[in-house]
N, C-alpha and C positions, 0 to 999 in steps of 0.2 A: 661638544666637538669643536676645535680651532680648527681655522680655515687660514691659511698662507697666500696671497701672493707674491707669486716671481714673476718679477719684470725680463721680458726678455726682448734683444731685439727682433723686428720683423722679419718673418722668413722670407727669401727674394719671391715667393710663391703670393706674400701678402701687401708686398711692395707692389706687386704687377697689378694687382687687382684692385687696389686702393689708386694707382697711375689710371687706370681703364675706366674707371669708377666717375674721380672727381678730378682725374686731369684735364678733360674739355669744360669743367665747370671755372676752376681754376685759372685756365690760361686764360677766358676771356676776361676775367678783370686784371689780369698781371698786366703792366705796360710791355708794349715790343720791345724796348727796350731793353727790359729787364730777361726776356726770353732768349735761350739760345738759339734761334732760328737764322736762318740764311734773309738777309733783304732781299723784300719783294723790288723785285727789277719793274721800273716806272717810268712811262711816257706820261706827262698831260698835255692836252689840248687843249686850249683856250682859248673864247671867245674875250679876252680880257681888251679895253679899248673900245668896244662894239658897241651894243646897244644897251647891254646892262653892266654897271658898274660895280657888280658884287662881286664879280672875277681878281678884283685891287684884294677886296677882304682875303678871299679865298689864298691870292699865291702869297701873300704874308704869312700866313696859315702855314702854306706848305713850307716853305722857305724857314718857320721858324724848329718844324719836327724834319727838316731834311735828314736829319742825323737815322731815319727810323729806314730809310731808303736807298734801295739803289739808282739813284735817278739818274735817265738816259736820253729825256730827251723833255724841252719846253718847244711846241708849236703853237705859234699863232695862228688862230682859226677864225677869224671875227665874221659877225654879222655887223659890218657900218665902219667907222673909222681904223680899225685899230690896227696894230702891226706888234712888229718883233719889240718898236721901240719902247713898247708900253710895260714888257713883261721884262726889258732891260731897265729901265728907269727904277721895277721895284728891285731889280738886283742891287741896282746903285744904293737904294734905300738898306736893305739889309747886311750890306757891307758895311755899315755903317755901327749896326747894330750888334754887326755879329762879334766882334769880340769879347761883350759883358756876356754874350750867350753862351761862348765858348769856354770860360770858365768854368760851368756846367755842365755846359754839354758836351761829351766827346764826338768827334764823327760828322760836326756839320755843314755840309757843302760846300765848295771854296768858292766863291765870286766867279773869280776867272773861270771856273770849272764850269759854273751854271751859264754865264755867256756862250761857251764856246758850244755848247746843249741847243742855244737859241735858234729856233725855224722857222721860217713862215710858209704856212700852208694855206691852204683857200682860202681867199677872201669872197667868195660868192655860192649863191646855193646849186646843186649841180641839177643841170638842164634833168628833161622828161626822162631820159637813157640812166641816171642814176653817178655819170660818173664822164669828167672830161680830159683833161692834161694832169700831169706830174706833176704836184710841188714839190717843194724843198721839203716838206715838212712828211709829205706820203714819200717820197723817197727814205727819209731816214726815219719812218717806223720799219717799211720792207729792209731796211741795213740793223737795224737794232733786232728786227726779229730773226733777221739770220744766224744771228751768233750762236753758236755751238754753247749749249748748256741745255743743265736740266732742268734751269728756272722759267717759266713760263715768263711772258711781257707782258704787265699790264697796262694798258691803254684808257685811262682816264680822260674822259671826252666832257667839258665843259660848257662846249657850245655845238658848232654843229660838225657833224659825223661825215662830211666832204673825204676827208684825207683818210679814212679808213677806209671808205666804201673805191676810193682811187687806189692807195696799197693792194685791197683784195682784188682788184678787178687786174692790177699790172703782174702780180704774185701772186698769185691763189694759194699757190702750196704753205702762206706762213698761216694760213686760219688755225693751224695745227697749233702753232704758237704763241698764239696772243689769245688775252683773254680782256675783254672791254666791259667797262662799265660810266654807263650813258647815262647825262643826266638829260631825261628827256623830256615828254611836256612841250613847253614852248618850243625847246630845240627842235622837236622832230615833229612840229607846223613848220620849221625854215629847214628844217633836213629831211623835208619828205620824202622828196624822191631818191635822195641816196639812199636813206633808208629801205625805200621799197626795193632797189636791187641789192641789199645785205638781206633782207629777209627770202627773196626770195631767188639768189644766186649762193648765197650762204647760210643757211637753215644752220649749220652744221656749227659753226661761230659760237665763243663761249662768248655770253651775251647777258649782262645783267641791266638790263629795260628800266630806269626810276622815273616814271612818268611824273608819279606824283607825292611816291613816299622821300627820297631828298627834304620835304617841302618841313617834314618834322624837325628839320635843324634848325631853323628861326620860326616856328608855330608852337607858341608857349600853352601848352596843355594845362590844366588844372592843380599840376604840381610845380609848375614852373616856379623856381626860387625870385623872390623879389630883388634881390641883391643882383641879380645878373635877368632881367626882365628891363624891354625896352633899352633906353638907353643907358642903365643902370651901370649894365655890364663895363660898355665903355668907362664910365667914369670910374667906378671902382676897382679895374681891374686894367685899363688900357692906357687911359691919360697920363700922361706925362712919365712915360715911359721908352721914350728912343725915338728914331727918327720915323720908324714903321707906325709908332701910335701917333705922331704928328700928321703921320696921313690918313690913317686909318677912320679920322674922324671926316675925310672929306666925303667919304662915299656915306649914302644914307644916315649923314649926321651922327656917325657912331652904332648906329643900331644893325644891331648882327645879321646880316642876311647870310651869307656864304653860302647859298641855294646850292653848290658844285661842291661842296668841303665833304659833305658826305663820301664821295668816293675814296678821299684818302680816309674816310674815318672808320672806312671798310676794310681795311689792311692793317690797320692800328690798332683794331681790339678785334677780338672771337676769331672763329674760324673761317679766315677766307676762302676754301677748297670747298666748305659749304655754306651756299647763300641761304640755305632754308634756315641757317642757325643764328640767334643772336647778334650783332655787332651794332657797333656805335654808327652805323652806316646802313644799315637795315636788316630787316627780313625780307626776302624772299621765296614767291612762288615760282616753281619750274609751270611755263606756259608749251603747248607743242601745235602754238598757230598764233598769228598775229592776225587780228581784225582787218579785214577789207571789204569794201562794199563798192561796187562799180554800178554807177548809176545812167542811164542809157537816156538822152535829152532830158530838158527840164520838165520838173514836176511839179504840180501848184500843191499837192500835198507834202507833208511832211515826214521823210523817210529818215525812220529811226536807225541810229548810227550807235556804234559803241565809242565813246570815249578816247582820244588817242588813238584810233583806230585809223587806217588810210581810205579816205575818201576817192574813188576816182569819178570824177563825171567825164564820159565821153559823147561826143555830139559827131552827127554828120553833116558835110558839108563841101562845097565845090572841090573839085580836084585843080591843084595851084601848083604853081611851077617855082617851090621853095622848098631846100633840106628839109629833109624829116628833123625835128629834136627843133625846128623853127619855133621862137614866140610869135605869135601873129595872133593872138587875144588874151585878154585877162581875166577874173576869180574875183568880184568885189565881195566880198566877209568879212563880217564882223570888221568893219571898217578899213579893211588893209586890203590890199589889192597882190593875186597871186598868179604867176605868166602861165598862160596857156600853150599849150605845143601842137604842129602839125604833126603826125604819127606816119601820113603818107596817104595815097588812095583814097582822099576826103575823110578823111576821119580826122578828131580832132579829140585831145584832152587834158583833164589839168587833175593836180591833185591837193588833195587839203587835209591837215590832220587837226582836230579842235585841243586845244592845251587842257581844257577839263570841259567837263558835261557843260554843254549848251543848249538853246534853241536860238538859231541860226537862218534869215535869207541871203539868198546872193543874187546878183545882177553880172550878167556876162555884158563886154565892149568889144568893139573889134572893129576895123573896117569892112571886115566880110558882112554881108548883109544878116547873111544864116547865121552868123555865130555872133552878131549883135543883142542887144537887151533880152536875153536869155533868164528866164526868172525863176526861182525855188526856193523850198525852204527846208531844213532839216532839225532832227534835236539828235544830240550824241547824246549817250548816258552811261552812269557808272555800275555795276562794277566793270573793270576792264578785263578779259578781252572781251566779255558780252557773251550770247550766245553765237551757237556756230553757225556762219556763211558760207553760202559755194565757195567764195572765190578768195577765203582767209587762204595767207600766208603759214605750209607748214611748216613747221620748225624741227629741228634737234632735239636732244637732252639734254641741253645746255645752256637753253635759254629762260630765262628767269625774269619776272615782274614783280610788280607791287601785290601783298595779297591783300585778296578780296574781301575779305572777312568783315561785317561790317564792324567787330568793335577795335581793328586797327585806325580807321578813319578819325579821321582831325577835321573837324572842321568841313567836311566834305572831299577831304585830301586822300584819297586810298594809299595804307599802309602806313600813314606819316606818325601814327602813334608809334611806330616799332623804332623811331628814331626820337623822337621829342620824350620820350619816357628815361634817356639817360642824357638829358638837356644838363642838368647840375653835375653830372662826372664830366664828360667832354668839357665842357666850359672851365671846370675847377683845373681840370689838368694845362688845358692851355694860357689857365691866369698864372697857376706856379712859372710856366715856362717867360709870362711879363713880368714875373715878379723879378725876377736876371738882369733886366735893362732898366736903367736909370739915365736921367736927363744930366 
């Protein structure tokens, strides 16, 4: 017996179902660029200038795939020196560059354009209350998130979380509309207290928490390619390619940190509407509480803490005739010193989050007698958010963390495998895009 095939084409019935099938497998390796979709509308915040110099890597990063964005707003947000003028200087820098870019690339940012974007928003961490005056920079996330559309705003937070937790507190009603993603960790030890009133005046907040998975973007796993390991990458892929890779090498000698790049690399591959899936930018866990432990005077024993979690200690103490939200003591930890506040009514308290699992004492200072050499000790520990406490932070459905899992961990890094495991894609695609500029 012969047997025939006829080729025919797909019926729209096997078109849909082959779309449904391996269309979300598909688009996340396709570039944005290459996909019909609407640009994601983009703030970032920046501690660029401050206290860590990886924020230089990171906005040459952004500034080089601008073309993938609708970017709406650059704020300077520093922990230490830094201002507008830091994150103008690398516009200077990329204007430079961008015309061999532009040959390539269609769609990328105009100089003048990214200037006129420039904000500066707090330069300091906000008192006990969570949240103080207006800046330029919380003003024009509340103006960008008012705009009439269907696109959500995202809000890419690089250092610390001042200017959103000021936006929500001044406009409530845009929580609707923005959706953040925090690189946090270190940040949210110096953004505590904001933080503590976004968690718990904003549960509701679409919120993607990167304590410590971020960390897989420069944590070279066991597959890391040699060729682009340590400073490798620079030399082979950066040097002597434009005015951005003459600076590029100032920060960390060339070696890739860009601890904050995940966020845009969140938007750039897989599906952003779900953090639980795949992208160059993590996986995450939906979380529906945030760790808190309030601790009632000092303790010579060792009160176990979760990870990232907000510490409060509160003390009693003389009734004084100074505003509530007052510093009048400090938090010595892990070598850094963190201001304590009067609440009111002799009550006093301060807050601390640990950037990863520790074991930790502190020493209280003050002129108040009571809240002088005050002494304790604690260990945080991972996974985050730990088990449950009274006094955790409840959340929404919208708030998402590192997952726990122990075989995402790096190194001790929770989730950073779900980012360091596509270290040779991300890197190769942003080498093509230096292979465009020449000296």
């Amino acid at each position: 017996m012969a047997f025939s095939l006829t080729l025919r084409r797909p019926t729209k019935t096997l078109l849909i179902v082959f779309s449904l099938i391996y269309g979300p497998i598909l688009s996340l390796f396709t570039p944005l660029s290459a996909q019909t979709v609407p640009k994601k509308r983009v703030i970032v915040s920046t501690d660029i200038g401050g206290t860590d110099p990886d924020d230089f890597q990171s906005m040459i990063h952004l500034m080089m795939y601008s073309d993938l964005f609708e970017l709406e707003g650059l704020i300077s947000s520093p922990f230490g020196e830094g201002t507008t003028k830091d994150i103008l200087k690398m516009i200077d820098l990329y204007e430079q560059d961008r015309p061999q870019l532009a040959r390539h690339i269609k769609g990328l940012a105009a100089p003048e354009y990214l200037r006129k974007i420039t904000k500066q928003g707090a330069k300091k961490e906000a008192p006990f209350q969570g949240y103080t005056k207006a800046t330029e920079g919380s003003e024009w996330i509340i103006s960008c998130a008012r705009k009439k559309t269907d696109q959500p705003l995202w809000v890419l937070v690089w250092g610390g979380i001042e200017d959103i937790a000021q936006a929500l507190h001044d406009a409530p009603e845009i929580e609707k509309n923005i959706r953040v993603y925090w690189i946090g960790g270190p940040n949210k030890k110096w953004s505590v207290n904001a933080y503590a009133y976004l968690a718990e005046h904003h549960p509701n907040l679409y919120m993607i928490e990167s304590n410590a998975t971020y960390r897989g973007w420069f944590m070279e796993d066991e597959n890391a390619p040699e060729n682009m390991s340590g400073g490798a990458y620079y030399s082979n892929f950066i040097k002597g390619h434009g005015a951005m890779a003459d600076n590029f090498v100032d920060h960390y000698k060339g070696h890739i940190k860009m601890g904050d790049t995940p966020s845009l690399a969140y938007l750039m591959q897989g599906n952003s509407d779900d953090p639980t899936s795949e992208s160059w930018g993590g996986r995450y866990n939906p979380i529906n509480r945030s760790s808190r432990y309030i601790l009632k005077g000092n303790s010579a024993n060792k009160d176990t803490v979760s990870a990232y979690g907000v510490i409060e200690w509160h003390f009693s103490g003389p009734v004084i005739n100074i505003p509530p939200d007052s510093i009048c003591f400090t938090l010595m930890v892990q070598n850094q010193e963190w201001p304590g506040y009067y609440l009111g009514n002799g009550q006093y308290s301060v807050r601390y989050s640990s950037k990863k699992p520790e074991t930790g004492t502190y020493v209280t200072k003050s002129s108040i007698n009571a809240l002088n050499g005050l002494k304790g000790k604690y260990i945080s520990t991972a996974p985050w958010p730990g088990k449950p406490a009274p006094h955790d932070y409840l959340l929404g459905p919208h708030w998402y963390s590192d997952l726990p899992d122990a075989e995402y961990f790096l190194e001790g890094q929770q989730g950073a495998r779900t980012i360091s495991k596509y270290r040779k894609e991300f890197l190769s695609d942003w080498a093509r895009r230096w292979s465009y500029i020449k000296n």
